[in-house]
C-alpha positions as CSV (number, residue, x, y, z in Angstrom):
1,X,64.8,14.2,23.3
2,X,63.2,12.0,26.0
3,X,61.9,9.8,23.1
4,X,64.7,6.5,23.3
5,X,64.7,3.1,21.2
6,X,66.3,-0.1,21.1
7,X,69.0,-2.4,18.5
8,X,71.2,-4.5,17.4
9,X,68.9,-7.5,19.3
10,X,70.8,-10.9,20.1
11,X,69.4,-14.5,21.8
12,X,71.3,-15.7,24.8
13,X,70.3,-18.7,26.6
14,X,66.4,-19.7,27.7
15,X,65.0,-17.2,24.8
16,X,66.9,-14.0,26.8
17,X,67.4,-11.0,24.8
18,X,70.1,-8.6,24.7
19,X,70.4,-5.3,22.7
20,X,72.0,-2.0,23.1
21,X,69.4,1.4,23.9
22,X,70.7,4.7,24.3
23,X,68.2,5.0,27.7
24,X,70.9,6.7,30.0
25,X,72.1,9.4,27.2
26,X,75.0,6.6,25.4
27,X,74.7,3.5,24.0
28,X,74.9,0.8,26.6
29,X,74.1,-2.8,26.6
30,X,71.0,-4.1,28.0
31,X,69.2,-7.8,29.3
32,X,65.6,-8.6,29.3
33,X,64.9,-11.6,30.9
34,X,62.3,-14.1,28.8
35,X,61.0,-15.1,32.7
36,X,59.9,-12.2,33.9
37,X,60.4,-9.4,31.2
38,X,62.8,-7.3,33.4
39,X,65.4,-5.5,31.6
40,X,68.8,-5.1,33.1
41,X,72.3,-2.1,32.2
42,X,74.6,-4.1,31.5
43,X,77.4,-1.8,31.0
44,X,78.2,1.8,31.7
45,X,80.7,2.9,29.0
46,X,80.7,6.0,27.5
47,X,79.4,4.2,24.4
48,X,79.3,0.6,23.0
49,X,79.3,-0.5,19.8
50,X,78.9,-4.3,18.6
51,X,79.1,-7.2,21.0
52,X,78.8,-11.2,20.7
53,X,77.7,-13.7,23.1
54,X,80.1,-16.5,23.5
55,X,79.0,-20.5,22.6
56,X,77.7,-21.4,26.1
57,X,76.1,-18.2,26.8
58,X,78.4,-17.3,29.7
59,X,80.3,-14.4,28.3
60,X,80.1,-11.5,26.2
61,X,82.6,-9.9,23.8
62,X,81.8,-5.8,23.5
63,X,83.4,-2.9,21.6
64,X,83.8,0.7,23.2
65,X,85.0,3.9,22.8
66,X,85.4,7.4,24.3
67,X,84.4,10.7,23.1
68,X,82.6,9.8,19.9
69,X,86.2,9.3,18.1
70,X,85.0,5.7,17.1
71,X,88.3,4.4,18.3
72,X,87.1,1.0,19.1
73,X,88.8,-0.9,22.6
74,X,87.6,-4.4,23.4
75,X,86.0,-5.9,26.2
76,X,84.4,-8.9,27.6
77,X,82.3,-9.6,30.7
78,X,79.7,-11.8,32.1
79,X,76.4,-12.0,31.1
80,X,74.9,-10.5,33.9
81,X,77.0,-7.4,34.0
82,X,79.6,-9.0,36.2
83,X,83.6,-8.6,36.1
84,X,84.1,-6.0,32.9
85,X,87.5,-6.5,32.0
86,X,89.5,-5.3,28.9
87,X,90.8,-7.6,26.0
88,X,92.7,-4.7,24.2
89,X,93.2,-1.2,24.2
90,X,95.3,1.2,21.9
91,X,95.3,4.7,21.6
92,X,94.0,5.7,18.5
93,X,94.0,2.5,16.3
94,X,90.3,0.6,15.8
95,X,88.6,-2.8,16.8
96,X,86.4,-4.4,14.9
97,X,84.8,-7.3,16.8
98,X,84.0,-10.3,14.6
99,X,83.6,-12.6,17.5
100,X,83.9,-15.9,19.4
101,X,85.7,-18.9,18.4
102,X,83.7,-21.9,19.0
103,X,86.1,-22.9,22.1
104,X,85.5,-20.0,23.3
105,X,89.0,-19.2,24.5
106,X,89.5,-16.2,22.1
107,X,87.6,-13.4,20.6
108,X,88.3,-12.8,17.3
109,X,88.6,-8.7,15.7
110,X,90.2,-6.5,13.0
111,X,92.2,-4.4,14.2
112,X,95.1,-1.4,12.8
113,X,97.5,-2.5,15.8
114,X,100.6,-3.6,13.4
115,X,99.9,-0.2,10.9
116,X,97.3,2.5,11.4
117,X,96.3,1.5,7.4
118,X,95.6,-2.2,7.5
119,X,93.0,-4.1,9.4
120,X,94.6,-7.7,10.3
121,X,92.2,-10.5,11.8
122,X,93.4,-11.3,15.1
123,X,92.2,-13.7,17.7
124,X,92.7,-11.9,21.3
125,X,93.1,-14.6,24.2
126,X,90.1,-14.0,26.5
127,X,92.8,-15.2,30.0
128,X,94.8,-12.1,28.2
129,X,97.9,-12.3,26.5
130,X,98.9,-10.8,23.2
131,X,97.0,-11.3,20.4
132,X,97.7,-14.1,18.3
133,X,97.4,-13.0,14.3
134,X,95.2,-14.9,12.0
135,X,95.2,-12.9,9.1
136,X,98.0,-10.2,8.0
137,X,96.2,-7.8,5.4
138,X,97.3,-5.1,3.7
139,X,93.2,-3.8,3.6
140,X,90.4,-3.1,4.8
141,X,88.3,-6.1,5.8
142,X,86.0,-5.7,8.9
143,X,83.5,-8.8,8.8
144,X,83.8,-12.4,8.8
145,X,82.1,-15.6,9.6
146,X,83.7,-18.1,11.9
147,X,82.6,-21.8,10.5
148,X,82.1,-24.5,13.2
149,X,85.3,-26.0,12.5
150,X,87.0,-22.8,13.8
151,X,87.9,-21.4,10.4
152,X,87.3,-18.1,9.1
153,X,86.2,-16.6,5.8
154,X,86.8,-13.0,5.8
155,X,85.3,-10.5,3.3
156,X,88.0,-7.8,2.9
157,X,87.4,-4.2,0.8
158,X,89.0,-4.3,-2.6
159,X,88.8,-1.2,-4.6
160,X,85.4,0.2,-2.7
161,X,83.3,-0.6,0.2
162,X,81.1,-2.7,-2.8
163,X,83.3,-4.9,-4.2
164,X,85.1,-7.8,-1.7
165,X,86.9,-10.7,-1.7
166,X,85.8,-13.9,0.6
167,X,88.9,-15.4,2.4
168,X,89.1,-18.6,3.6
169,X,91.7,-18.9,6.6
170,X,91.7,-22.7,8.1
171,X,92.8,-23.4,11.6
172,X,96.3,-24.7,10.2
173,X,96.9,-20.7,8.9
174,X,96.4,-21.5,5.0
175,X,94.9,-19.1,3.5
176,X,92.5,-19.8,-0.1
177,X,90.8,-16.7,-2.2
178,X,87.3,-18.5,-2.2
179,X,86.4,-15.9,-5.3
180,X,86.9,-14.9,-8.5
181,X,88.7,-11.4,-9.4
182,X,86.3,-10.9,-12.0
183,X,84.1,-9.4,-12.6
184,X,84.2,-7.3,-9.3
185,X,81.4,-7.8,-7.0
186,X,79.8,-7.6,-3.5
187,X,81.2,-10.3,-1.0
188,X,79.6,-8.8,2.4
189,X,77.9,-9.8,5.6
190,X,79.4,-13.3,5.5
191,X,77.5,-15.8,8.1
192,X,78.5,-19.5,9.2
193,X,76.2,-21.6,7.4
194,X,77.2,-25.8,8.4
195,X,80.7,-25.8,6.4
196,X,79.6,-23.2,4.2
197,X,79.1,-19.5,4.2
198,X,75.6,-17.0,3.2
199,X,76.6,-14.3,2.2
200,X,75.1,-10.7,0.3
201,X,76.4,-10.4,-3.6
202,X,75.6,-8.7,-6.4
203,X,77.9,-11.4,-8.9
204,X,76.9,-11.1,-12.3
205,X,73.7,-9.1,-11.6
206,X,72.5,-5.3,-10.9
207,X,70.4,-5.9,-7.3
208,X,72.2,-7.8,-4.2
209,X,71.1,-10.8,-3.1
210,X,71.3,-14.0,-1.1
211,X,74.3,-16.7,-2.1
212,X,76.1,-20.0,-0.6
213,X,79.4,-20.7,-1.3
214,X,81.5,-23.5,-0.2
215,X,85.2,-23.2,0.7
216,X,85.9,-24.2,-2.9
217,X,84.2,-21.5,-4.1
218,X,81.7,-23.3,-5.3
219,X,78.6,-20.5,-5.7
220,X,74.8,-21.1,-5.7
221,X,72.2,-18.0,-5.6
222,X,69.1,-18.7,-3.0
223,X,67.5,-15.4,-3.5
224,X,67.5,-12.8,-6.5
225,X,64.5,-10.6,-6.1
226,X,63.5,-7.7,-7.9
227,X,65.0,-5.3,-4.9
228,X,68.3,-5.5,-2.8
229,X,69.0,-7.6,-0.1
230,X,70.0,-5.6,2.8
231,X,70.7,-7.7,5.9
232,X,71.1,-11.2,6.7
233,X,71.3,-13.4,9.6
234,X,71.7,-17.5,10.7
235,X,71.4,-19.9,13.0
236,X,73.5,-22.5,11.4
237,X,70.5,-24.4,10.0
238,X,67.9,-21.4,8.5
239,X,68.1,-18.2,8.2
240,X,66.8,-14.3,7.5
241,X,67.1,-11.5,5.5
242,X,65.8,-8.2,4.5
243,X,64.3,-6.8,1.4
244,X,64.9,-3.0,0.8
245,X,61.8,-1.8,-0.8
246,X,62.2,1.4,-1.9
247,X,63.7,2.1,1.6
248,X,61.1,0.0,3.5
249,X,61.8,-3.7,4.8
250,X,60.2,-6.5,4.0
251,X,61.8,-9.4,6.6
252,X,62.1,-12.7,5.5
253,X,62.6,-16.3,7.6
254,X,63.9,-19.5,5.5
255,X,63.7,-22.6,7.2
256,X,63.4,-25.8,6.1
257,X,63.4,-24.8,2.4
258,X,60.3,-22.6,3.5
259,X,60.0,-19.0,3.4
260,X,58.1,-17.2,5.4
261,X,57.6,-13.3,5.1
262,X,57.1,-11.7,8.7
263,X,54.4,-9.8,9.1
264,X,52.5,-8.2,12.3
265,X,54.8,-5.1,12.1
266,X,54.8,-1.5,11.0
267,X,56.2,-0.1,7.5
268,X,59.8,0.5,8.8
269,X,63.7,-0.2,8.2
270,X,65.8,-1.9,10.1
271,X,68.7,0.3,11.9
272,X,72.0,1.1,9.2
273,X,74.4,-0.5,11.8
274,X,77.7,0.1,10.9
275,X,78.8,-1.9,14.0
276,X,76.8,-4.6,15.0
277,X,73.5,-6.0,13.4
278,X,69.6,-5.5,13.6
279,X,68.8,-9.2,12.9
280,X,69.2,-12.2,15.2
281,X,67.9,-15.7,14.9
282,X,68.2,-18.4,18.0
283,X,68.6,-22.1,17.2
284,X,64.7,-22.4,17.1
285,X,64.2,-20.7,14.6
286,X,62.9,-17.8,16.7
287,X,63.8,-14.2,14.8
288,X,64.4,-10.8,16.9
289,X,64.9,-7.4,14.8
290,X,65.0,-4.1,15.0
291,X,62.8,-1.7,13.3
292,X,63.0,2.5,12.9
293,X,60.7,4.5,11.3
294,X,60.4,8.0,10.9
295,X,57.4,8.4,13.4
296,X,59.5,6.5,16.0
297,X,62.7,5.2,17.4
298,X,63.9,1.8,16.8
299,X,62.0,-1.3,18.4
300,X,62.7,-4.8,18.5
301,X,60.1,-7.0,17.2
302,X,60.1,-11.1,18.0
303,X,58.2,-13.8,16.1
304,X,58.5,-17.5,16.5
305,X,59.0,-19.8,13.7
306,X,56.1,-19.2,10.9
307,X,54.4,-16.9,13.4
308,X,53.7,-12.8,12.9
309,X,56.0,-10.5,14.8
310,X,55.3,-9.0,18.2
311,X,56.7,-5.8,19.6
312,X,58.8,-6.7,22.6
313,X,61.2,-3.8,23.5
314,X,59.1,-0.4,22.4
315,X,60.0,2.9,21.8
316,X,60.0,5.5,24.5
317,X,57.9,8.0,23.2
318,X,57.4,10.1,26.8
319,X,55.9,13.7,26.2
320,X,55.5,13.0,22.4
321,X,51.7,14.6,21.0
322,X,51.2,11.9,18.5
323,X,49.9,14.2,16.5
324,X,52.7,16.3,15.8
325,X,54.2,13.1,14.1
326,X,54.9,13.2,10.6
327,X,53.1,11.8,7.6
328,X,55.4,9.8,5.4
329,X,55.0,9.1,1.8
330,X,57.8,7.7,-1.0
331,X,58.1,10.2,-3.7
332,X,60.1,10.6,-7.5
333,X,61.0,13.8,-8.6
334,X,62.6,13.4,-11.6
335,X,66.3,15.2,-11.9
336,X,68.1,17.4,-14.9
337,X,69.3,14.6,-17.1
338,X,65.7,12.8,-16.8
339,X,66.6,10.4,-13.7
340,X,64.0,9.9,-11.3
341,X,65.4,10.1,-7.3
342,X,63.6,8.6,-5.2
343,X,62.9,9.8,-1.5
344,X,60.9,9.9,1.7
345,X,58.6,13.0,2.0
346,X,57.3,13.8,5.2
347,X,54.6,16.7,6.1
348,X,52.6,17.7,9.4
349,X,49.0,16.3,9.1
350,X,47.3,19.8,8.3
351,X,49.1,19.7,5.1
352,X,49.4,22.5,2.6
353,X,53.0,24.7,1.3
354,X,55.0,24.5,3.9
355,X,58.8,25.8,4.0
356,X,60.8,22.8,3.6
357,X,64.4,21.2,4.5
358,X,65.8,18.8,2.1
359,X,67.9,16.6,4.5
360,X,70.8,14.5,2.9
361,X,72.5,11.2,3.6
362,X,76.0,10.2,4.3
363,X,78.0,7.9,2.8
364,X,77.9,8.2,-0.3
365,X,77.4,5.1,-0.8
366,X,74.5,5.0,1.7
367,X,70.7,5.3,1.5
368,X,68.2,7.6,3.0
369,X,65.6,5.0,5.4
370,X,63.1,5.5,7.7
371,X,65.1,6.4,11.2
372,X,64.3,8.3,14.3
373,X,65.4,12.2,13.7
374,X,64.9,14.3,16.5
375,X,65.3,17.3,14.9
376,X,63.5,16.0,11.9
377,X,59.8,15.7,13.7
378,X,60.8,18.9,15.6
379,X,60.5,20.6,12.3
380,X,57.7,18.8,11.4
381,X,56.1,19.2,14.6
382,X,56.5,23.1,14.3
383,X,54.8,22.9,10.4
384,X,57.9,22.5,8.0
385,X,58.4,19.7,6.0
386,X,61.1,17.4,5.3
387,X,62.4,15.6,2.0
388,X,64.8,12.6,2.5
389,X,65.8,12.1,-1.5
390,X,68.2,9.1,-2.5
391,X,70.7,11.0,-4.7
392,X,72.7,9.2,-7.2
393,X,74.8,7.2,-5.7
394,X,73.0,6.0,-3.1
395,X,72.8,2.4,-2.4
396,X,69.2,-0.1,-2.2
397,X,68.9,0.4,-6.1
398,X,71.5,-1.5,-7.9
399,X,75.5,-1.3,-9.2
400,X,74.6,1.5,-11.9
401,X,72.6,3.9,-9.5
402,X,74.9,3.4,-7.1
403,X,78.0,4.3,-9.6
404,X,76.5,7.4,-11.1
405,X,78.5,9.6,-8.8
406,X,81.7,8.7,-9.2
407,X,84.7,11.1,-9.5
408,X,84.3,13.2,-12.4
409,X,80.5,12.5,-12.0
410,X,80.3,13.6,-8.3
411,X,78.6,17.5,-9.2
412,X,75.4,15.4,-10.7
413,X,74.6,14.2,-7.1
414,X,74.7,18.0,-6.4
415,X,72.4,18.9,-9.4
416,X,70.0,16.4,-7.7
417,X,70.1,18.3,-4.6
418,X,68.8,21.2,-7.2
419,X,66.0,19.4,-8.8
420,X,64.7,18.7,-5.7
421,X,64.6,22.4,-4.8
422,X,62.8,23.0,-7.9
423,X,60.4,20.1,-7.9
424,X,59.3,21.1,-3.9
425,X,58.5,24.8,-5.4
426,X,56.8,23.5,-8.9
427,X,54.7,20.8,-7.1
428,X,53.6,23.5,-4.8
429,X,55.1,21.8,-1.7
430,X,57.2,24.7,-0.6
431,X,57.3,28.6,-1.1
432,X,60.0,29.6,-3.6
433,X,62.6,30.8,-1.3
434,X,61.3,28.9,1.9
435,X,63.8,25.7,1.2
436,X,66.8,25.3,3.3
437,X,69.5,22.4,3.1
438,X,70.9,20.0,5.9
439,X,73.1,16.8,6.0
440,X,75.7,15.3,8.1
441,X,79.1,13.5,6.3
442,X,78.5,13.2,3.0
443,X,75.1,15.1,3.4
444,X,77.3,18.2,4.9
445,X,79.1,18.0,1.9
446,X,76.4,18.4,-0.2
447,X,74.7,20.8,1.8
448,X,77.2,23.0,1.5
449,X,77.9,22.0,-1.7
450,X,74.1,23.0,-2.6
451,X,74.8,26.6,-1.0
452,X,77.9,26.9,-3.0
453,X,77.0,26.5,-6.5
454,X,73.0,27.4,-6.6
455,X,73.3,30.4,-3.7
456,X,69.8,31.2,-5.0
457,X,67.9,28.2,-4.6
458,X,68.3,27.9,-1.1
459,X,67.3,29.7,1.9
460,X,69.6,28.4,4.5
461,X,71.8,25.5,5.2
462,X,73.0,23.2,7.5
463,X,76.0,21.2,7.9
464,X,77.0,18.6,10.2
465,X,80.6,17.5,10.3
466,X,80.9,18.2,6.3
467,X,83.7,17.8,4.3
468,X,84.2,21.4,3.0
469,X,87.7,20.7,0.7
470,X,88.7,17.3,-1.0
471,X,92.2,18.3,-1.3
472,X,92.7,19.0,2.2
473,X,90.5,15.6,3.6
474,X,92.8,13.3,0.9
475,X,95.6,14.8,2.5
476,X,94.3,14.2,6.3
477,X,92.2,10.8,5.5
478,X,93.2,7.8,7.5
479,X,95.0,6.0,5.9
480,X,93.0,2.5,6.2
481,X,90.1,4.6,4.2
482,X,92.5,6.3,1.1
483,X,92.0,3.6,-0.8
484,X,88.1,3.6,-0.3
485,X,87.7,7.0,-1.1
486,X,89.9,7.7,-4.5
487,X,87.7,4.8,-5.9
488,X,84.6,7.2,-5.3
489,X,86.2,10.3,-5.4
490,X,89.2,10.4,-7.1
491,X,92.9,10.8,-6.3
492,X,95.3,13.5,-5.2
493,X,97.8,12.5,-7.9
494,X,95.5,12.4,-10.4
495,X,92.4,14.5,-9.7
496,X,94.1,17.2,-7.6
497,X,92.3,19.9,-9.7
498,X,88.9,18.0,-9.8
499,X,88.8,17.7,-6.5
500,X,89.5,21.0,-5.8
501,X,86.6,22.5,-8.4
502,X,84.1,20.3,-6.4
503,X,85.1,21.7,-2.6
504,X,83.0,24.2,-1.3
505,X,85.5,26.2,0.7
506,X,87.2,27.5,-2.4
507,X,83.8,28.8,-3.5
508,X,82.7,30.7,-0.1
509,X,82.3,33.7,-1.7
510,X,79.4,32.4,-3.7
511,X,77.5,31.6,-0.7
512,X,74.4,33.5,0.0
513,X,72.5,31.5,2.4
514,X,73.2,31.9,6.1
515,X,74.8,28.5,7.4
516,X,75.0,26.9,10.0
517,X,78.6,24.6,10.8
518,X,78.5,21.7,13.3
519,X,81.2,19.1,14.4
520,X,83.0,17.2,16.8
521,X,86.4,17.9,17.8
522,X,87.2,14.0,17.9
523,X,86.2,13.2,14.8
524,X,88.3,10.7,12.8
525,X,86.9,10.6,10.1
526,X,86.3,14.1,8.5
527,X,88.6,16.3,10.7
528,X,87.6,19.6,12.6
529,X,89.7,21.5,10.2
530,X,87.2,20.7,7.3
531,X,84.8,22.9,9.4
532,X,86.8,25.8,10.0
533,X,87.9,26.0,6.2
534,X,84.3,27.2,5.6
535,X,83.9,29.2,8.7
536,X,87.0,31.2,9.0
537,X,86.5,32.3,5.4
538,X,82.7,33.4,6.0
539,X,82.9,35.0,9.3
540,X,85.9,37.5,7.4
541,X,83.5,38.7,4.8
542,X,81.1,39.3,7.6
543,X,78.5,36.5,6.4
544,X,75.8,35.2,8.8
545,X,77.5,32.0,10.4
546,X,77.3,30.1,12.8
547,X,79.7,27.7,14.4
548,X,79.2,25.0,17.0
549,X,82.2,22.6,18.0
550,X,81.5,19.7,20.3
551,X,84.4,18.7,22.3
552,X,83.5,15.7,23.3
553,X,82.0,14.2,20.2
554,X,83.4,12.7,16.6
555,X,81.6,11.7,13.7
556,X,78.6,11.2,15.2
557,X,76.4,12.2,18.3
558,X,77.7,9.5,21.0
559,X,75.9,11.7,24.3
560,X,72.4,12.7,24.4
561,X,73.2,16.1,25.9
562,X,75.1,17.1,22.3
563,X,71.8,15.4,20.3
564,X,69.6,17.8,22.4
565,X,71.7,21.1,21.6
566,X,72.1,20.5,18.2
567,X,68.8,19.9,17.7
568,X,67.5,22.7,19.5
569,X,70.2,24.9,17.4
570,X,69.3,23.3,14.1
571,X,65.1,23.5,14.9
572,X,66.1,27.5,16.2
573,X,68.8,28.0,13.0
574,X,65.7,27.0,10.1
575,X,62.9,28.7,12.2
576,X,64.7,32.1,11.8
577,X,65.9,32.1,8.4
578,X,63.4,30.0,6.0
């Protein structure tokens, strides 16, 4: 637990760098000085999220919440820590900071202020004052580019977290769709390129990749590789991006109609930041990333223009035997229908059968990548191994892998879960009966799932605030995320029945495997009760249990001291029972 990493890296002025590291036990905001390498706190929250430096390098723009409940407040400050004030702050309801217009006399954010449901763009007044709407919509849309002449084009949801439109809102308040309605398609990660915007897209093809496209709408591809595009980042004249291959990155720099492929670096990923981003370029071309690996907490690498990447903010890796560190290799196994799933497999270095813990994304629409697990090279570390598989439905491999989960499709992600189980104990990775289960989200879901409807393959499982009945989340979901998750999942006015033969809780009695129940009492997202439904029912028929509720946490770990107990439960829970 002592071993701590760094992300979300930005440029200030003179080549500084900032980035957020979880050093003091929450994520805080940090300064490292390109002078004299000092590093500086910058902020003593009980967790930040995304920031943005303003034009002139003076001020800084931050998100924060309390408790783990994800309910975003915003902030600003100088850059050197001085006179934290806050922009806005609302019970409850969520800030998404885009970031600063180029005057730099308001910060721009989506927030659910008018209805808990809908995320407008508003532009907060950094004297304060009440915030001045720029965008009233009925949706979902959290990220946006703001052009040099101080309009915006904002990529808002439509039918899924996938698909997008790109809105074009000029300084007058007119507001242009800048694309088409069909076919659907990824809009996302929009960035200010001159009068034009770069943005992620799958249009008319399988893999995401790189587009421009002009206010008009005028559209021009600049990269379509043979694997996804993942991240993307300018600095008004080049820019960068990531390649997701087969969960590893390969980091690009385009400049001058050159590009450049970083290397220096370890195999990795950069950091899935849902708030902020784990790419930064400065105006000289100069890029900063993070990178996570399974063997490691996240870094931030820097390399100058055409140059190879040097490690600048390391891990803290105090007390660590490297040798207890995993061995990580990409794997297929194939599944019942013939698909092959791909996935991370990672074993102490002795080798040999091992009892093993299949550990599952969220999402779904999400993707298993090399990350920093605490309990993951615990286990290890102690002789297990872990499998990280990419279930249908799991994003980095296309629109149709990515769609074969949907609604009445959703048990086949399950059946996955199975054929990994099998494939572990035919491949003579793991002892028959030695394979336990574990995920957090989505991954609870199946977890429990996995337990639920093949009791006999599994040994124990594991989950971490896990939706245990569909009916019951649909009918507790926030509103803002309905939409988002009938797409996926289905609806209650259609699929009431489905949804119900898919939730774990109405099958407790088929459980064999001793479980273990984690979650947060703040949590937004997938409510308390969704644990409880599980538990209550178990701990009647006398089943072995357990139950561990974090009052200070949501959907997530936001304080170290609730990482360290979990882990030690989870590392205790598997050594006992597989």
């Amino acid at each position: 637990m002592a071993a701590t990493g760094a992300v979300r890296p930005g440029f200030g002025a003179d080549g500084d760098l900032f980035f957020t590291a979880d050093r003091t036990g929450a994520m805080q905001l940090w300064f490292r000085s390109s002078a004299n390498a000092t590093e500086t706190l910058l902020t003593h929250s009980d967790r930040v999220g995304a920031y943005a430096l303003s034009p002139d390098g003076s001020l800084v723009a931050f998100a924060e919440d309390l408790g783990g409940a994800q309910h975003w407040s915003l902030s600003v400050m100088r850059t050197n820590g001085e006179g934290p004030r806050t922009l806005s702050s609302v019970p409850g309801r969520v800030h998404h900071l885009v970031g600063w217009v180029p005057d730099q006399r308001e910060v721009l954010a989506f927030a659910n202020l008018r209805e808990e449901r809908f995320f407008d763009l508003l532009a907060f007044p950094v004297g304060g004052g009440a915030p001045r709407m720029l965008l009233k919509h009925d949706g979902s849309g959290m990220k946006a580019a703001i052009l040099d002449d101080g309009s915006v084009v904002v990529s808002a949801h439509r039918d899924r977290l996938q698909h997008h439109h790109l809105i074009h809102v000029d300084r007058s308040g007119a507001i242009r769709q800048m694309t088409p309605n069909e076919p659907p398609a990824l809009y996302d990660n929009p960035w200010s390129y001159g009068s034009d915007v770069l943005v992620l897209s799958n249009r008319g093809r399988d893999l995401a990749g790189v587009f421009r496209l002009a206010t008009d709408g005028t559209c021009e591809p600049l990269v379509l590789a043979d694997s996804e595009v993942t991240a993307l980042a300018t600095n008004g004249d080049g820019w960068a991006y990531e390649l997701d291959r087969e969960g590893l990155a390969e980091i690009h720099v385009v400049s001058h109609g050159t590009d450049h492929m970083v290397t220096g670096h370890p195999l990795g990923a950069l950091p899935s930041e849902w708030t902020g981003q784990s790419l930064a370029l400065d105006p000289d071309g100069r890029l900063a990333f993070a990178l996570e690996r399974y063997e490691s907490p996240s870094a931030i690498y820097v390399c100058d223009a055409g140059g190879d990447a040097r490690l600048v903010v390391p891990p803290s890796m105090e007390g660590i035997d490297l040798a207890d560190l995993p061995i990580v290799e990409s794997v297929r196994f194939g599944s019942f229908d013939g698909l092959e799933i791909p996935a991370f497999l990672l074993r102490p270095r002795s080798g040999g059968c091992r009892p093993t813990v299949i550990d599952l994304h969220g999402g779904p629409e999400a993707q298993s990548r090399p990350r920093w697990f605490p309990w993951t090279v615990a286990l290890v570390g102690l002789g297990f191994n872990v499998l990280f598989p990419n279930v249908r439905g799991s994003t980095g491999y296309g629109v149709r892998y990515r769609s074969l989960d949907d609604v009445h499709l959703r048990m086949h992600s399950v059946q996955d879960v199975d054929a990994a189980s099998d494939w572990l104990a035919r491949e003579g990775i793991a002892p028959t009966g030695h394979i336990g289960v574990m995920g957090a989200s989505y991954g609870g879901y199946l977890a429990l799932a996995a337990a639920a409807f093949f009791p006999r393959r599994f040994a124990a499982s594991v989950a971490i605030r896990a939706v245990s009945d569909y009916v019951a989340q649909f009918e507790r979901v926030p509103p803002w995320r309905r939409p988002l998750r009938e797409v996926e999942f289905g609806s209650l006015a259609r699929d009431r029945e489905f949804l119900a033969s898919i939730s774990p809780a109405n099958f407790v009695d088929s459980i064999e495997a001793p479980i273990l129940v984690i979650h947060g009492a703040n949590d937004s997202l997938v409510s308390v009760l969704q644990a409880e439904r599980v538990v209550e029912p178990l701990r009647r028929r006398g089943h072995d249990v357990t139950y561990v509720r974090y009052e200070d946490e949501g959907h997530g770990f936001a304080h170290a001291h609730n990482l360290a107990d979990a882990t030690k439960r989870i590392v205790d829970f598997f050594s006992s029972r597989i």
